[in-house]
C-alpha positions in Angstrom: 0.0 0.0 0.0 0.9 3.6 -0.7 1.4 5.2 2.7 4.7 7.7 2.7 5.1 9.3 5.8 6.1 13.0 6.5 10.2 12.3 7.4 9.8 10.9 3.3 7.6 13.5 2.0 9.8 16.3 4.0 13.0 14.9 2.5 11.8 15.0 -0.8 10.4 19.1 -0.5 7.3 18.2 -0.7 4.5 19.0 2.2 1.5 16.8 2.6 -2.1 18.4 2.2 -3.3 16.3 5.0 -1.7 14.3 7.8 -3.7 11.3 8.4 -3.5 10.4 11.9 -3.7 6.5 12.5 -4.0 6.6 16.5 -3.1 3.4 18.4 -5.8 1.4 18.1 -5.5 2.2 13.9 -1.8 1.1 14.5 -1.9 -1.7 16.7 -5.3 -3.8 17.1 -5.5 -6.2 14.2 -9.0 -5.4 14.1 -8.7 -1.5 14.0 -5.9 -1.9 11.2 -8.2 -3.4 8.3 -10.2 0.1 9.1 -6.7 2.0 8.5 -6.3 0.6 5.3 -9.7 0.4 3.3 -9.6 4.5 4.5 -5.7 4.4 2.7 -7.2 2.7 0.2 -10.1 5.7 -0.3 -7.3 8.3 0.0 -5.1 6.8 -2.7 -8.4 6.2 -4.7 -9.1 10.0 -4.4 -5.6 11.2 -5.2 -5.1 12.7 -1.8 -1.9 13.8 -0.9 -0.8 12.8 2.6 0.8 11.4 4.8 1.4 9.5 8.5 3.5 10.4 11.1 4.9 6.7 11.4 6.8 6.0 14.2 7.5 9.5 15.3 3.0 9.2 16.0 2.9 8.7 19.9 -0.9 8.2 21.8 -2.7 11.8 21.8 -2.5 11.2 25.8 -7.0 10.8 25.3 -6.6 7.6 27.6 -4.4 9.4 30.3 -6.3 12.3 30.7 -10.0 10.4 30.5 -8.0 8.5 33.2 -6.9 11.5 35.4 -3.4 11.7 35.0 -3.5 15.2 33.3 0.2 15.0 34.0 1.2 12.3 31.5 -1.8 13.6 29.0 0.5 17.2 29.1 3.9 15.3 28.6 2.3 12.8 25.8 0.2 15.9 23.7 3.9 17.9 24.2 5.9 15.6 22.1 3.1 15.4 19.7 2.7 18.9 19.1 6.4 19.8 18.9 6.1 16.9 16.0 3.4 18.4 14.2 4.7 22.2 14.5 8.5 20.7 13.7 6.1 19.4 10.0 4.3 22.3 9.9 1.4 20.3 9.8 -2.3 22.3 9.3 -4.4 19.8 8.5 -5.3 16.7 10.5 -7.7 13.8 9.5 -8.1 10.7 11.7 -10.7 7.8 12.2 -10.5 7.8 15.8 -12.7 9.8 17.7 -10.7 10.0 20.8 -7.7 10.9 18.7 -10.3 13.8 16.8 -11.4 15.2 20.2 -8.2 15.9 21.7 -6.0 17.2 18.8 -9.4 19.6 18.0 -10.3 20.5 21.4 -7.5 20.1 24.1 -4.2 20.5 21.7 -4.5 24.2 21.2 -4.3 25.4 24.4 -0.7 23.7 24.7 0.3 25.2 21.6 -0.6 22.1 18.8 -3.5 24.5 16.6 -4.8 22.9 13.6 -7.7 22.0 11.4 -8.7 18.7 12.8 -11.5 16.7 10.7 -12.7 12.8 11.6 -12.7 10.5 8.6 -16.7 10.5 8.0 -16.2 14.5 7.5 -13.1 14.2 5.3 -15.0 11.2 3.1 -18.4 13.2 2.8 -15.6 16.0 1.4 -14.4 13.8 -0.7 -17.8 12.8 -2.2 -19.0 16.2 -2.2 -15.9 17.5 -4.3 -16.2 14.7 -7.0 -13.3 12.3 -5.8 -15.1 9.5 -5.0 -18.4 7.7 -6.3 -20.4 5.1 -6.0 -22.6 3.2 -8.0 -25.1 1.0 -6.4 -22.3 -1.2 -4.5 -22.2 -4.2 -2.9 -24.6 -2.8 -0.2 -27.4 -1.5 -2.1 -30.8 -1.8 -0.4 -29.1 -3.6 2.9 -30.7 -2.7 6.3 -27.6 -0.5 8.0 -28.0 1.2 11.7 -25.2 3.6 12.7 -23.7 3.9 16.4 -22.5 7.0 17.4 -19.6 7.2 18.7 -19.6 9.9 21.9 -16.9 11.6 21.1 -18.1 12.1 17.2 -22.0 12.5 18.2 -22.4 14.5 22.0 -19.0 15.9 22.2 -18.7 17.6 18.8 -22.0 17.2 17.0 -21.4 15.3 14.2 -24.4 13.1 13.7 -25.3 14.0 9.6 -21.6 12.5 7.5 -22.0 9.1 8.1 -25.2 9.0 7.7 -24.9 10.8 4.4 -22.3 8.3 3.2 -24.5 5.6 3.9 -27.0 6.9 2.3 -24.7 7.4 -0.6 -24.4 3.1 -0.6 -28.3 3.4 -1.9 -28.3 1.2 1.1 -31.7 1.8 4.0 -30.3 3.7 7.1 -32.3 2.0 9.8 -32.2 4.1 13.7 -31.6 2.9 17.2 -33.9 4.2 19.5 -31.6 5.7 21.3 -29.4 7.9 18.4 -28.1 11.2 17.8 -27.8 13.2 20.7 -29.4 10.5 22.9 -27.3 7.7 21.5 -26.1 5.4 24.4 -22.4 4.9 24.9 -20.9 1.3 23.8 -18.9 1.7 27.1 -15.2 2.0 25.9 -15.1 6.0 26.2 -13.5 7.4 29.0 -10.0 5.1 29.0 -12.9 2.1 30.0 -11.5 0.2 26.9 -8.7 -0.4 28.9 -10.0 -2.0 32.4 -12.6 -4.0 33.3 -16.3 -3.6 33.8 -17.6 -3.1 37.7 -20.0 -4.8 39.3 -23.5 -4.6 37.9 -26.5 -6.6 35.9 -25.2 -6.4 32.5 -22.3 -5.2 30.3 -23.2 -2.0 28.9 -22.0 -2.9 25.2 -24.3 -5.8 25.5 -27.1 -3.8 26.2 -26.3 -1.3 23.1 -25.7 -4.1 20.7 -29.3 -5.9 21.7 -30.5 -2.1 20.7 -28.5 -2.2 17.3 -30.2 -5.5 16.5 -33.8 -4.9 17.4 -33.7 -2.8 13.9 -32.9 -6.1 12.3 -29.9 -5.0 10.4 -27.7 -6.8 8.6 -24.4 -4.2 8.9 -24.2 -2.2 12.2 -22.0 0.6 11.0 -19.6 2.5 13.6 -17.3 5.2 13.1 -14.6 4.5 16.2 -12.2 1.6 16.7 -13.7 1.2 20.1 -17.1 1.2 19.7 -16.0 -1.6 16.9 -14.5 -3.8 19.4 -17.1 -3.3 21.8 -20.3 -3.9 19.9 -18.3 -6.9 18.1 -17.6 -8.3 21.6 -21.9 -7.8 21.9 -22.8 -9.3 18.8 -20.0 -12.5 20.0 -21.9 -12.6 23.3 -25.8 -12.6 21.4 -24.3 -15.3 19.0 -25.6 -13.3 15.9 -22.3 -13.3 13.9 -24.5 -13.1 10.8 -24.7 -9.1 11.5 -21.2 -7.5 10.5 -20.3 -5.0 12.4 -17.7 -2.2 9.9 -16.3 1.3 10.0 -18.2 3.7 7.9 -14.4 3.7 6.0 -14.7 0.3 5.6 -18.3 0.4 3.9 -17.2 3.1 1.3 -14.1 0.8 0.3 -15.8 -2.3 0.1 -18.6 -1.4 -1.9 -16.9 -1.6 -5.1 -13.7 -3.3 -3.9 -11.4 -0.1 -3.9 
């Protein structure tokens, strides 16, 4: 795959329009990483120019500071930012919520300002411009249902791009009771992800995945590497693998096999 990264493109003279930002589940989870590259795969598709950081990306510091060690979050969003100003980077696209949230909302104050976009925006841009179309697709007239993910939906108030784009896969959007700005959280925000549930009556992605599937769908949609783990881990525990579960990045590339 076609991925340079900005210590290539900067040796060469040339400056990236975009830096897409692959966060660590994007880099790391095997899971996360097939949503990485069907979005490279939309991106080299479109022409884009850009680039990733690599191995000089660290963690934005979202799980230490949802975590309460504003400490480490200061010392991890530091490196980043001197980084990104080092690039002089001024556009930032990422499929990670977390990731979107804090380089948009908590880098400036430390110095790290730039125009910050999720991947559903950048993609609806894409369409919108001309780069991309689709034609019917593999998912035409399928039943989708779209989770929001908190930091994309309540935190920032993105609900209308991914719907748009699955709209654009002629394919029927089916809602959640619970959506938009009264979505319910698949549990994995707040650095939860990363320890494990307390005591209670139920799992909380459980109880957002039996939501997802009273629409009878057969693709629940997501647009966070968490909330994919999550409700995957709910559709496992229901025994209703027969529902996939993909990034809104993943739908676009897989509709006519970028």
């Amino acid at each position: 795959m076609n991925v340079p990264t900005m210590a290539e493109m900067t040796a060469q003279g040339i400056q990236p329009d975009v830096l897409f930002w692959v966060g660590c589940a994007g880099s790391f989870d095997d899971r996360a990483k097939k949503i990485t590259k069907a979005f490279v795969k939309i991106l080299n598709k479109a022409n884009v120019n850009f680039a990733v950081l690599g191995t000089e990306e660290s963690c934005t510091g979202d799980p230490a500071k949802r975590a309460g060690n504003e400490f480490l979050f200061q010392m991890q969003a530091m490196t980043n930012i001197e980084v990104l100003n080092a690039y002089e980077v001024k556009k930032i696209v990422t499929a990670c919520p977390h990731c979107f949230n804090t380089l948009k909302n908590e880098y400036p104050e430390l110095g790290g300002k730039y125009e910050v976009l999720h991947h559903t925006e950048f993609l609806k841009s894409l369409f919108d411009e001309g780069k991309i179309t689709i034609e019917g697709g593999k998912f035409k007239g399928k039943r989708i249902t779209f989770h929001d993910p908190c930091y994309l939906g309540r935190a920032n108030d993105i609900y209308e791009a991914p719907r748009l784009l699955i709209e654009k896969l002629e394919a029927e959007l089916v809602e959640m009771k619970r959506c938009k700005t009264n979505g319910l959280c698949c549990g994995a925000g707040g650095a939860q992800m990363f320890k494990d549930a307390e005591k209670g009556d139920k799992e909380i992605n459980v109880e957002r995945t039996e939501e997802a599937l009273d629409t009878k769908p057969n693709i629940i949609a997501t647009g966070c590497p968490f909330c994919n783990t999550m409700i995957t881990d709910g559709i496992k525990a229901k025994n209703q693998e027969h529902v996939e579960v993909l990034d809104i990045a993943e739908l676009i590339a897989n509709a006519e096999d970028l």
